[in-house]
Chimera marker file (.cmm) of the C-alpha trace (Angstrom):
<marker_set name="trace">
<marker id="1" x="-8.735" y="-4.921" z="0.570" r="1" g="1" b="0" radius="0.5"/>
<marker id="2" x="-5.572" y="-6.862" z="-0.126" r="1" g="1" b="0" radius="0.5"/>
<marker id="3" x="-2.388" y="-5.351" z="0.367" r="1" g="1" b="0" radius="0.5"/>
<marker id="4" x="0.960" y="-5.955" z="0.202" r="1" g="1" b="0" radius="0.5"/>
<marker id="5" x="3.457" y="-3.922" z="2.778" r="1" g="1" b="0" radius="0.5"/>
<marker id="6" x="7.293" y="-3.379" z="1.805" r="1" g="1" b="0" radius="0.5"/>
<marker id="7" x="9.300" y="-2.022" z="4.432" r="1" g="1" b="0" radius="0.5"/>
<marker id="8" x="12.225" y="0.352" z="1.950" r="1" g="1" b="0" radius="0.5"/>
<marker id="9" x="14.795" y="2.482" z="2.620" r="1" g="1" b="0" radius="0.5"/>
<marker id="10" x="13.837" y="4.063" z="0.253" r="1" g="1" b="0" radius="0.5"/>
<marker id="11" x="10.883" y="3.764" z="-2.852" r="1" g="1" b="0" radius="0.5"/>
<marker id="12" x="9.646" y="5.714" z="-5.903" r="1" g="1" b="0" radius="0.5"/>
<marker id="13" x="6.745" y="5.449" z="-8.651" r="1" g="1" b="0" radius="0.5"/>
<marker id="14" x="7.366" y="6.799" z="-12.037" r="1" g="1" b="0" radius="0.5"/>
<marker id="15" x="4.880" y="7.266" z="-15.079" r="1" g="1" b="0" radius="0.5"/>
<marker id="16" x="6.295" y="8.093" z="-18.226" r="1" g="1" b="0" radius="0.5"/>
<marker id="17" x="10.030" y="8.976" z="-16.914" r="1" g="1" b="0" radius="0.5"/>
<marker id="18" x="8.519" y="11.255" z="-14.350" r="1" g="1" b="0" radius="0.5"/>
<marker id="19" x="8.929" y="10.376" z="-10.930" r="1" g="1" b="0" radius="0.5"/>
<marker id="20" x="5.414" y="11.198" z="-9.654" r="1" g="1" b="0" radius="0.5"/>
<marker id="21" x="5.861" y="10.054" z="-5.961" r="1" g="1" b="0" radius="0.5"/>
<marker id="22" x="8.826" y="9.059" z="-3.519" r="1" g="1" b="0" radius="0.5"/>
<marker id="23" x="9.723" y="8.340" z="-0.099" r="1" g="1" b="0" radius="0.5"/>
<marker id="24" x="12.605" y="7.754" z="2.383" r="1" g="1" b="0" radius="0.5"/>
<marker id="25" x="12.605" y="5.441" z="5.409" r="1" g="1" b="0" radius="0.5"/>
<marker id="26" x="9.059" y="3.976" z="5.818" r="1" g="1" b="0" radius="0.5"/>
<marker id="27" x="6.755" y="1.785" z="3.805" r="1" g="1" b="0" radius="0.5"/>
<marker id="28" x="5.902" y="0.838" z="0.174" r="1" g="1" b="0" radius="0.5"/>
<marker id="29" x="1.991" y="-0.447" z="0.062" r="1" g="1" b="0" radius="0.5"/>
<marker id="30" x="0.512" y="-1.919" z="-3.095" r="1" g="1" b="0" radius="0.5"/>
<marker id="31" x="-3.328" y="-1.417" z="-2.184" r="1" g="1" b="0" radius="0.5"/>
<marker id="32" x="-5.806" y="-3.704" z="-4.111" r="1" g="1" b="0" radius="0.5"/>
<marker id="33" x="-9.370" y="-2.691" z="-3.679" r="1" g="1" b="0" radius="0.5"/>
<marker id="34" x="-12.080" y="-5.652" z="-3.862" r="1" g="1" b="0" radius="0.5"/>
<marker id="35" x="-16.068" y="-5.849" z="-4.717" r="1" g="1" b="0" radius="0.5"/>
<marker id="36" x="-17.187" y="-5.586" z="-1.157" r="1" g="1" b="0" radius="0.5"/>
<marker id="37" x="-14.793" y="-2.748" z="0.483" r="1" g="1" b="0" radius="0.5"/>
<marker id="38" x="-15.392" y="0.421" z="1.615" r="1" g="1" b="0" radius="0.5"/>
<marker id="39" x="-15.301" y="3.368" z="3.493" r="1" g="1" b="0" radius="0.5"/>
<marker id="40" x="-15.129" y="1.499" z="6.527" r="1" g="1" b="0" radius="0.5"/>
<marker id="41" x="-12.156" y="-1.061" z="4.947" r="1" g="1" b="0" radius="0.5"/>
<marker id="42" x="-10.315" y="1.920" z="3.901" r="1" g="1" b="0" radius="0.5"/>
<marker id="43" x="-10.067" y="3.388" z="7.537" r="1" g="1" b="0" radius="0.5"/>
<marker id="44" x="-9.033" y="0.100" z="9.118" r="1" g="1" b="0" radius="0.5"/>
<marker id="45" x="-6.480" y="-0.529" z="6.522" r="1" g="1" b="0" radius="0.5"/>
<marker id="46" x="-4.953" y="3.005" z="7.233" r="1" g="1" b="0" radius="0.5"/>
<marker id="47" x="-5.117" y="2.191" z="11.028" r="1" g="1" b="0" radius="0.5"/>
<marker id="48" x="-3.212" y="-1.233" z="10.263" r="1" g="1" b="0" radius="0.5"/>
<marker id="49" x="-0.826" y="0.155" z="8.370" r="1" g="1" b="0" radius="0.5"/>
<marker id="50" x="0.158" y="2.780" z="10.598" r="1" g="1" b="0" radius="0.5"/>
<marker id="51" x="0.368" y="0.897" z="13.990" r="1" g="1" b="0" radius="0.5"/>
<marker id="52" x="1.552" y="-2.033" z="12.572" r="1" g="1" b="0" radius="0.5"/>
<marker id="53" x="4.820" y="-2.993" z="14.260" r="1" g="1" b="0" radius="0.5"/>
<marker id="54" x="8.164" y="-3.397" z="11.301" r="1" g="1" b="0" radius="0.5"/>
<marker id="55" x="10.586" y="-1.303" z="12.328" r="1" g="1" b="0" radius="0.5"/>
<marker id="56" x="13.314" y="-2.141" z="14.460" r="1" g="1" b="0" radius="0.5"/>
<marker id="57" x="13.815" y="-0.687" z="18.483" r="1" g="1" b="0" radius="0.5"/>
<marker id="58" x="16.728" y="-0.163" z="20.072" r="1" g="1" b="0" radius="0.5"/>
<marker id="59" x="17.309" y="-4.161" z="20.577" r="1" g="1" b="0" radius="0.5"/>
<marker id="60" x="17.176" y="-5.236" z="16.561" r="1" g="1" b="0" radius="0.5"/>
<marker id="61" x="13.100" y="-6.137" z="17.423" r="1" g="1" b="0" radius="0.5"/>
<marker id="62" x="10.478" y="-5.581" z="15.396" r="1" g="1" b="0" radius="0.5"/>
<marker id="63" x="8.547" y="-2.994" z="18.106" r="1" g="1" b="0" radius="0.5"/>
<marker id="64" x="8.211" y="0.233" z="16.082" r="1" g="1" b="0" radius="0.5"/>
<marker id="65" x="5.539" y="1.463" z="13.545" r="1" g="1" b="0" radius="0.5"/>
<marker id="66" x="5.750" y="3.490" z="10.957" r="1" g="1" b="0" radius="0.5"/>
<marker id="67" x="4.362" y="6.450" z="12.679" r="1" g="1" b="0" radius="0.5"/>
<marker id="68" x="7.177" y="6.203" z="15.592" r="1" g="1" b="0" radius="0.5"/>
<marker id="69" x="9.918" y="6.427" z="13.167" r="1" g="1" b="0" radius="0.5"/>
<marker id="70" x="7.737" y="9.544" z="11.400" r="1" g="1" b="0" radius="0.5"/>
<marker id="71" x="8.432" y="7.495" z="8.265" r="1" g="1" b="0" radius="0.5"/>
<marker id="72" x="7.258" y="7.850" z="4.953" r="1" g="1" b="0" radius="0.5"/>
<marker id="73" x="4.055" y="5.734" z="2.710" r="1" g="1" b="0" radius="0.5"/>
<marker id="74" x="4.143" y="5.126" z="-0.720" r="1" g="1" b="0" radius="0.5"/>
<marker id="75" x="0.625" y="4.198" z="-1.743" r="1" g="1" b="0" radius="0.5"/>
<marker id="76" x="0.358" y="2.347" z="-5.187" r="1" g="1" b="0" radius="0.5"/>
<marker id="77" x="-2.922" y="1.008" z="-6.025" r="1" g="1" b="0" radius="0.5"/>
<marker id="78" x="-2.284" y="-2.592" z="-7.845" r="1" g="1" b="0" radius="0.5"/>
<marker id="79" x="-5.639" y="-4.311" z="-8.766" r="1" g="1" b="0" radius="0.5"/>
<marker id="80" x="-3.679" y="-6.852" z="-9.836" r="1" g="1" b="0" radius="0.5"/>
<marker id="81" x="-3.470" y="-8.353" z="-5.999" r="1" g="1" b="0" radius="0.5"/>
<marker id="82" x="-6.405" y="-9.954" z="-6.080" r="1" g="1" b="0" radius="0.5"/>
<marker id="83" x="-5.840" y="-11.963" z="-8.919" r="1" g="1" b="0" radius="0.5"/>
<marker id="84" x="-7.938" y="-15.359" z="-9.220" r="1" g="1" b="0" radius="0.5"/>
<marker id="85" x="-5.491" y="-17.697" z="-10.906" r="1" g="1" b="0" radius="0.5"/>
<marker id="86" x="-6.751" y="-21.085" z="-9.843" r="1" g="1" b="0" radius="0.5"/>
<marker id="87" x="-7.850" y="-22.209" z="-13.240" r="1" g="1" b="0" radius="0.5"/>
<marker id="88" x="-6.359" y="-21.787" z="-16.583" r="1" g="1" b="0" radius="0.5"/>
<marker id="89" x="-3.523" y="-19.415" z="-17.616" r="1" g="1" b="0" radius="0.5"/>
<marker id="90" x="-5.056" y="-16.320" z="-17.379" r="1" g="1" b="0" radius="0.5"/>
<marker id="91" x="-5.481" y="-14.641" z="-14.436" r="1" g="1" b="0" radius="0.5"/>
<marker id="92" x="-9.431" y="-13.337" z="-13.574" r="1" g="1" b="0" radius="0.5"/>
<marker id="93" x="-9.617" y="-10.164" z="-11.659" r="1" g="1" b="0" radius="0.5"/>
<marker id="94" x="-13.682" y="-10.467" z="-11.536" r="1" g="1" b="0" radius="0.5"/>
<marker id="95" x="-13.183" y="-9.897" z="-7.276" r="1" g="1" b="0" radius="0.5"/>
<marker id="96" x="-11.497" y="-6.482" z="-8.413" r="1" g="1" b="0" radius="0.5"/>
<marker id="97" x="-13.656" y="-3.932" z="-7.552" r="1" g="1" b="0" radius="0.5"/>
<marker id="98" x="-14.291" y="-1.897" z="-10.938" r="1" g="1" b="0" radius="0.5"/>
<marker id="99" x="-12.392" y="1.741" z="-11.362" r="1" g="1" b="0" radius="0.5"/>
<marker id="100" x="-15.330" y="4.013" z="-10.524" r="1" g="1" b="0" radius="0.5"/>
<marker id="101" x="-15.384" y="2.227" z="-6.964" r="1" g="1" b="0" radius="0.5"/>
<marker id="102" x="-11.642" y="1.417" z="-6.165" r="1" g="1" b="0" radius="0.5"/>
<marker id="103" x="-10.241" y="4.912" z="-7.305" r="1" g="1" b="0" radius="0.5"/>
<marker id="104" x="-12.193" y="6.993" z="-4.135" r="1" g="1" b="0" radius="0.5"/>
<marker id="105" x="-11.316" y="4.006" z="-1.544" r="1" g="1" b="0" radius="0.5"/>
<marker id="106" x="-7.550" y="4.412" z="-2.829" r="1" g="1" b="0" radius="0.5"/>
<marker id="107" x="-7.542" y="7.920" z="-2.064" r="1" g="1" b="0" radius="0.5"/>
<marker id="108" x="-9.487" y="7.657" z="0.995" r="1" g="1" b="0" radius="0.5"/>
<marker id="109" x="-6.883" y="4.845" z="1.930" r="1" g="1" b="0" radius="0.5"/>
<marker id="110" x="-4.447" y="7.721" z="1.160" r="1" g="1" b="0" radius="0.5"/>
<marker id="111" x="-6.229" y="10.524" z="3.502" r="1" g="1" b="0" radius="0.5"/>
<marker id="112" x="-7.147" y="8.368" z="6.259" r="1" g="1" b="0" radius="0.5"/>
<marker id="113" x="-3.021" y="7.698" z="6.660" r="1" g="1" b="0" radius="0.5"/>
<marker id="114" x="-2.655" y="11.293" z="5.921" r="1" g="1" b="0" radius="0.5"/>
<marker id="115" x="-4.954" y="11.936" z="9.017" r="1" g="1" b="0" radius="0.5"/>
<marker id="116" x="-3.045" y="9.596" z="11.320" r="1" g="1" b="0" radius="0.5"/>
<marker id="117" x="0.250" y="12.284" z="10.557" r="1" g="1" b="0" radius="0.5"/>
<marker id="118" x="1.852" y="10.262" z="7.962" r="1" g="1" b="0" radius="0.5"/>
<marker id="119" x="3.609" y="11.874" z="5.235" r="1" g="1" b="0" radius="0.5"/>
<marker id="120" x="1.888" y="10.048" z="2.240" r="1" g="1" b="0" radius="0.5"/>
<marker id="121" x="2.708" y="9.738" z="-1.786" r="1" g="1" b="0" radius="0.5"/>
<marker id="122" x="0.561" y="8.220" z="-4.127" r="1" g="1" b="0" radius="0.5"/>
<marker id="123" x="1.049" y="6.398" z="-7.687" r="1" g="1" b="0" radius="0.5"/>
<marker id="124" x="-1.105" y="7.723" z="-9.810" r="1" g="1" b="0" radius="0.5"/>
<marker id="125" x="-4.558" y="5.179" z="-10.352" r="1" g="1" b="0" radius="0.5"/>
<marker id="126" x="-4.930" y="3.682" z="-13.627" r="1" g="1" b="0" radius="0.5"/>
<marker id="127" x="-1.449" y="4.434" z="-14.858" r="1" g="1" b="0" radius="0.5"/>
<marker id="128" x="1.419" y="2.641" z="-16.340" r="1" g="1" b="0" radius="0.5"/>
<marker id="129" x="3.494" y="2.581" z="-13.369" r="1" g="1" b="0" radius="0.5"/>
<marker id="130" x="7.670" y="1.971" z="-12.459" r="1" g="1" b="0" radius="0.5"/>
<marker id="131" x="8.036" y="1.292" z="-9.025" r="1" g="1" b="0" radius="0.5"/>
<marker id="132" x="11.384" y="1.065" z="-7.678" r="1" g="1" b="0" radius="0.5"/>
<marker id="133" x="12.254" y="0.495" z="-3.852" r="1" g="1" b="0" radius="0.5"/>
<marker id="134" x="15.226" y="-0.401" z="-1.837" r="1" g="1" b="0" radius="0.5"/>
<marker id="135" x="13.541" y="-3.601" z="0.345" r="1" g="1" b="0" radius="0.5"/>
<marker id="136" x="14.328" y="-3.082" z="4.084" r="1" g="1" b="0" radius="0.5"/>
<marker id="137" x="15.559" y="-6.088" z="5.724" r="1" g="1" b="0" radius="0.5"/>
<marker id="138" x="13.740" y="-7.394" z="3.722" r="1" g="1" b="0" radius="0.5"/>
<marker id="139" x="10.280" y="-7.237" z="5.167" r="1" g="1" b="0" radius="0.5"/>
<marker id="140" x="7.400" y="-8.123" z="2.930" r="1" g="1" b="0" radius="0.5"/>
<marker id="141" x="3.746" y="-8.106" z="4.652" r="1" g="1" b="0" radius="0.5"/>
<marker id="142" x="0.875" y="-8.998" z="3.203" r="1" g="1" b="0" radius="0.5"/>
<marker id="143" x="-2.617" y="-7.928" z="4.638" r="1" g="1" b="0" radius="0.5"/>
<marker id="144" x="-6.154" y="-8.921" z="4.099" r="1" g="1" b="0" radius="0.5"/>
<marker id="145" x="-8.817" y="-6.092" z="5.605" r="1" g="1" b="0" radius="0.5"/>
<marker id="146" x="-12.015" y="-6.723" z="5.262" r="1" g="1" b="0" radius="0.5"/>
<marker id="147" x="-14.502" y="-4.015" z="6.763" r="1" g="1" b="0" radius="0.5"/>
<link id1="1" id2="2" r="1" g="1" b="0" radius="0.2"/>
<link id1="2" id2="3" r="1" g="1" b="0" radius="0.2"/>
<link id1="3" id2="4" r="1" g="1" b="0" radius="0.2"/>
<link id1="4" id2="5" r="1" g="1" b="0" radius="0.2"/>
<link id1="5" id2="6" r="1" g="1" b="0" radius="0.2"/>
<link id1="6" id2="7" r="1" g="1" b="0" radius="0.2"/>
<link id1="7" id2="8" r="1" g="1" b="0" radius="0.2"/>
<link id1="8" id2="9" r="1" g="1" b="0" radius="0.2"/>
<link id1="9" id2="10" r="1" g="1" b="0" radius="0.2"/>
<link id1="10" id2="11" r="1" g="1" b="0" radius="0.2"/>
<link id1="11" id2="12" r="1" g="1" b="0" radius="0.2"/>
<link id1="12" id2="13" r="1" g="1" b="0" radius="0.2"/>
<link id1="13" id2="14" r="1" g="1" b="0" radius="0.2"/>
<link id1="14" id2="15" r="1" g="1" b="0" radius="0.2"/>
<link id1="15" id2="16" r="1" g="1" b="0" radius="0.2"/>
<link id1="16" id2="17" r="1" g="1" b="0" radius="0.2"/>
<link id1="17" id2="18" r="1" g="1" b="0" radius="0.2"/>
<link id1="18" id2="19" r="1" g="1" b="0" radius="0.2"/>
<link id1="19" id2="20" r="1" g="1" b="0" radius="0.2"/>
<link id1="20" id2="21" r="1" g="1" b="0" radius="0.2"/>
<link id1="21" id2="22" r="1" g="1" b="0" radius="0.2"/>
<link id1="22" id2="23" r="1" g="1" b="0" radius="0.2"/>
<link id1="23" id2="24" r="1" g="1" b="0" radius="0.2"/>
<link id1="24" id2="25" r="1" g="1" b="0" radius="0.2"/>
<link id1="25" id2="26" r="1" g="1" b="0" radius="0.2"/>
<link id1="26" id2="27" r="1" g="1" b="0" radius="0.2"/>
<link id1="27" id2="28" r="1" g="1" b="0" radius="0.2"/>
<link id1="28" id2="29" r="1" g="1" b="0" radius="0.2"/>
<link id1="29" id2="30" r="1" g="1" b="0" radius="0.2"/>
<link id1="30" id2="31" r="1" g="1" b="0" radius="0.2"/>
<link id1="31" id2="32" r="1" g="1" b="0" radius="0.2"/>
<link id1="32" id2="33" r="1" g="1" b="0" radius="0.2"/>
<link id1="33" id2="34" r="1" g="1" b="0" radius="0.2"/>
<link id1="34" id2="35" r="1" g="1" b="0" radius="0.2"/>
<link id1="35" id2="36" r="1" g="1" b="0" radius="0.2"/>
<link id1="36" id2="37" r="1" g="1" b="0" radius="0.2"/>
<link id1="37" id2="38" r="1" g="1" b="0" radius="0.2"/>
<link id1="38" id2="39" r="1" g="1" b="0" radius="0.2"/>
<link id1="39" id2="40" r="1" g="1" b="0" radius="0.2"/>
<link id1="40" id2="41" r="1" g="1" b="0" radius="0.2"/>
<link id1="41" id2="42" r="1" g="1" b="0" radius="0.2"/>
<link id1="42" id2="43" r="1" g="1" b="0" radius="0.2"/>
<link id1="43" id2="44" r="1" g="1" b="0" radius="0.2"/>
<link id1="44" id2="45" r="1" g="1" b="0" radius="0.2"/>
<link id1="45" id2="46" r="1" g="1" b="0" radius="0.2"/>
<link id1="46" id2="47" r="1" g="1" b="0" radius="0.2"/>
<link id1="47" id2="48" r="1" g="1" b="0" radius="0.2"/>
<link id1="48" id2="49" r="1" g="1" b="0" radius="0.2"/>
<link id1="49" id2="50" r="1" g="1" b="0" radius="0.2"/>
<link id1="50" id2="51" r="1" g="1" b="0" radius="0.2"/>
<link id1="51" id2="52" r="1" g="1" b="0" radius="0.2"/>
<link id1="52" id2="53" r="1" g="1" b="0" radius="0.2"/>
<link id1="53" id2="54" r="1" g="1" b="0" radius="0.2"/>
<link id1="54" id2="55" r="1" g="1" b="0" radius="0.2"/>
<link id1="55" id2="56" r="1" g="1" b="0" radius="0.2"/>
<link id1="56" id2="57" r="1" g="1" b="0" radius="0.2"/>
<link id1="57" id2="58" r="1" g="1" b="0" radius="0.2"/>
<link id1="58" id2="59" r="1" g="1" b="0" radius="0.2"/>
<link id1="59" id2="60" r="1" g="1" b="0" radius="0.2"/>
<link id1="60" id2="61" r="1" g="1" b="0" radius="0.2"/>
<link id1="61" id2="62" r="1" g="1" b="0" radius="0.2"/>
<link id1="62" id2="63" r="1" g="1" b="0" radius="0.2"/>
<link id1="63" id2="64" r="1" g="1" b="0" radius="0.2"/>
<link id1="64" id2="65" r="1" g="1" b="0" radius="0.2"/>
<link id1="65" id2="66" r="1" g="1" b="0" radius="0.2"/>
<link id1="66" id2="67" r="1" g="1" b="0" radius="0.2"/>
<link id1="67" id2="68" r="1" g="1" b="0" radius="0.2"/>
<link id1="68" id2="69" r="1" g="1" b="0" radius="0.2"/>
<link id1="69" id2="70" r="1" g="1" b="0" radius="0.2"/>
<link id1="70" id2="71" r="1" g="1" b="0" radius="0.2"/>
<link id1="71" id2="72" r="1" g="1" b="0" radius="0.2"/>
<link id1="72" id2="73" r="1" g="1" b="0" radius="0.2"/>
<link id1="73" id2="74" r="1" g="1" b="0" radius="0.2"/>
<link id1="74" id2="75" r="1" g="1" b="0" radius="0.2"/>
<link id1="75" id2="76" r="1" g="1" b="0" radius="0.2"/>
<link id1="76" id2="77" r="1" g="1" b="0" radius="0.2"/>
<link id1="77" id2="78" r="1" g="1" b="0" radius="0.2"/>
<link id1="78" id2="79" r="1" g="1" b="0" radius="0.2"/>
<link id1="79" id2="80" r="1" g="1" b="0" radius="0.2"/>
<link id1="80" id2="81" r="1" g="1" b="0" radius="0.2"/>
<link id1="81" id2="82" r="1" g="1" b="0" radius="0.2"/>
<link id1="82" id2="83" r="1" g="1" b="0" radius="0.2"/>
<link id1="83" id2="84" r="1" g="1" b="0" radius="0.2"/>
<link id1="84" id2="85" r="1" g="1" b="0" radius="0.2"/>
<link id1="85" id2="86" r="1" g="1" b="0" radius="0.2"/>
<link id1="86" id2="87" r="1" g="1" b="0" radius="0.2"/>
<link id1="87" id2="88" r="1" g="1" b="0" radius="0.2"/>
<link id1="88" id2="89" r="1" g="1" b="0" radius="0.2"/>
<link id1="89" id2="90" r="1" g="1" b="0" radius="0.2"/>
<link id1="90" id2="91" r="1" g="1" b="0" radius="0.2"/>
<link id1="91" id2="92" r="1" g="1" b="0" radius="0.2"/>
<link id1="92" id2="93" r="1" g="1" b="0" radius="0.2"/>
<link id1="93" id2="94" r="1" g="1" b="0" radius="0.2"/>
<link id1="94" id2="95" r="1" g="1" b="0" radius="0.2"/>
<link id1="95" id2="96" r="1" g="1" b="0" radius="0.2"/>
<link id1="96" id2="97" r="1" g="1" b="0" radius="0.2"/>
<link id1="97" id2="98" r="1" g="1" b="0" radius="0.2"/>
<link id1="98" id2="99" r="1" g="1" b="0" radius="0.2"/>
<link id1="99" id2="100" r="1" g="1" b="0" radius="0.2"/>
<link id1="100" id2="101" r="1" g="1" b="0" radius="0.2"/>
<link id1="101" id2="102" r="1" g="1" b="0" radius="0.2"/>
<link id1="102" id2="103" r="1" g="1" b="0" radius="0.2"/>
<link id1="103" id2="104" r="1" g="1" b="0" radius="0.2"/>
<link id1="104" id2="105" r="1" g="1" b="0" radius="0.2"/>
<link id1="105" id2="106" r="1" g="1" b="0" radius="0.2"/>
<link id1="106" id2="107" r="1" g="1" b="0" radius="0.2"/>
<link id1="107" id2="108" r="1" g="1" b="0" radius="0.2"/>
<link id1="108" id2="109" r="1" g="1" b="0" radius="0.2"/>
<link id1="109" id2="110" r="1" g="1" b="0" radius="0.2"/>
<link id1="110" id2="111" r="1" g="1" b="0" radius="0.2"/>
<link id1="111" id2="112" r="1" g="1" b="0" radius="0.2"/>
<link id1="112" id2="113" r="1" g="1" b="0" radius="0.2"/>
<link id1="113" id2="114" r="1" g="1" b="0" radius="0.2"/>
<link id1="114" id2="115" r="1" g="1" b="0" radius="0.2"/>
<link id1="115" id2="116" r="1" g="1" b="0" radius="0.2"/>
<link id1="116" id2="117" r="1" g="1" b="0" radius="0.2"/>
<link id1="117" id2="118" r="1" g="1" b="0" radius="0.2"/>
<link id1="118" id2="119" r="1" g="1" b="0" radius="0.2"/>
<link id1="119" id2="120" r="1" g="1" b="0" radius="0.2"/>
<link id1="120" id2="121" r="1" g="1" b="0" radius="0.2"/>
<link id1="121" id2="122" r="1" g="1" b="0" radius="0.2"/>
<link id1="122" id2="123" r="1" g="1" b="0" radius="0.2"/>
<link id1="123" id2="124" r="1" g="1" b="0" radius="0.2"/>
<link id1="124" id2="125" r="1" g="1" b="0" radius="0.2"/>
<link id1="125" id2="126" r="1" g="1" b="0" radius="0.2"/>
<link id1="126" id2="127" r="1" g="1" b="0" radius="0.2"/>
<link id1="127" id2="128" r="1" g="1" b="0" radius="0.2"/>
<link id1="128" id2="129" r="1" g="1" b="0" radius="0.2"/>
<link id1="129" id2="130" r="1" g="1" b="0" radius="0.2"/>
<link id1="130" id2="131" r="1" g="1" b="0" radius="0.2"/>
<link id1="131" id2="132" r="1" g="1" b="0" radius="0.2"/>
<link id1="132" id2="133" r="1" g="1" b="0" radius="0.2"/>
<link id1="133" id2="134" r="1" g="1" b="0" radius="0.2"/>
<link id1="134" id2="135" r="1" g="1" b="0" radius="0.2"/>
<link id1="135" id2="136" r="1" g="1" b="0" radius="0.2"/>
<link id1="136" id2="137" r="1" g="1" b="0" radius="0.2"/>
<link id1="137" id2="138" r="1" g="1" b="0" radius="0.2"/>
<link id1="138" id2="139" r="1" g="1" b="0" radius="0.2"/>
<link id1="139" id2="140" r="1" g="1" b="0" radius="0.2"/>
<link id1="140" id2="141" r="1" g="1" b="0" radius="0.2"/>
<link id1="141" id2="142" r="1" g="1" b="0" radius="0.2"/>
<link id1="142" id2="143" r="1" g="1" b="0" radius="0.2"/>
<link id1="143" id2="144" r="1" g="1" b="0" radius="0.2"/>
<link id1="144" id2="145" r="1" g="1" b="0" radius="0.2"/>
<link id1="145" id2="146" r="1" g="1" b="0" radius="0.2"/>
<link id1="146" id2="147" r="1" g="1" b="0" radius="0.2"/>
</marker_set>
């Protein structure tokens, strides 16, 4: 799983004018699922994401996770991540796992965070999306799991 972490101030998806999903203070993750994940990759990720330390303490240091701010996710799933574009113009997604497998370990990304007490909105899979976010600091992770 390849994803890409965006500490915001704020962030929002919308499909077709409609905001479908926004948060405050916390963290934007673009979520690319890939041929061999699972279950298993989709639990770690969720750990990772919510214990990984991007907020700032008391002293302007990075020492505080999402969950001890009780801040916000917005998952987006973006297949597009794991993009092969070492030869030729177009990019190959062939490492892409294909919808039928990447659309349950999205949403199991999405309950496994839900289960650590994060407040959690999703994108919607599949879709034409608009994200918009205000960039925190900035801070821009990006994370390889593999199970």
């Amino acid at each position: 799983m390849r994803l890409v972490l965006q500490r915001v101030s704020s962030a929002s998806v919308t499909v077709r004018g409609q905001v479908i999903g926004e948060v405050r203070r916390g963290i934007l993750v673009l979520a690319a699922v890939g041929l061999d994940d699972t279950g298993e990759t989709a639990a770690k990720a969720a750990r990772k994401i919510a214990e990984l330390r991007i907020f700032n303490d008391m002293d302007g240091r990075m020492n505080r996770s999402v969950t001890d701010i009780n801040g916000e996710v917005l998952l987006v799933s973006q297949f597009t991540l794991l993009a092969d574009t070492s030869k030729g113009r177009r990019p190959s997604f062939v490492k892409s796992a294909p919808s039928e497998d990447a659309e349950p370990l999205i949403q199991e990304l999405a309950d496994e965070l839900r289960s650590l007490g994060l407040k959690v909105e999703q994108g919607r899979f599949g879709a034409d999306m608009q994200v918009s976010l205000v960039n925190d600091g900035p801070v821009t992770l990006i994370l390889e799991v593999l199970a």
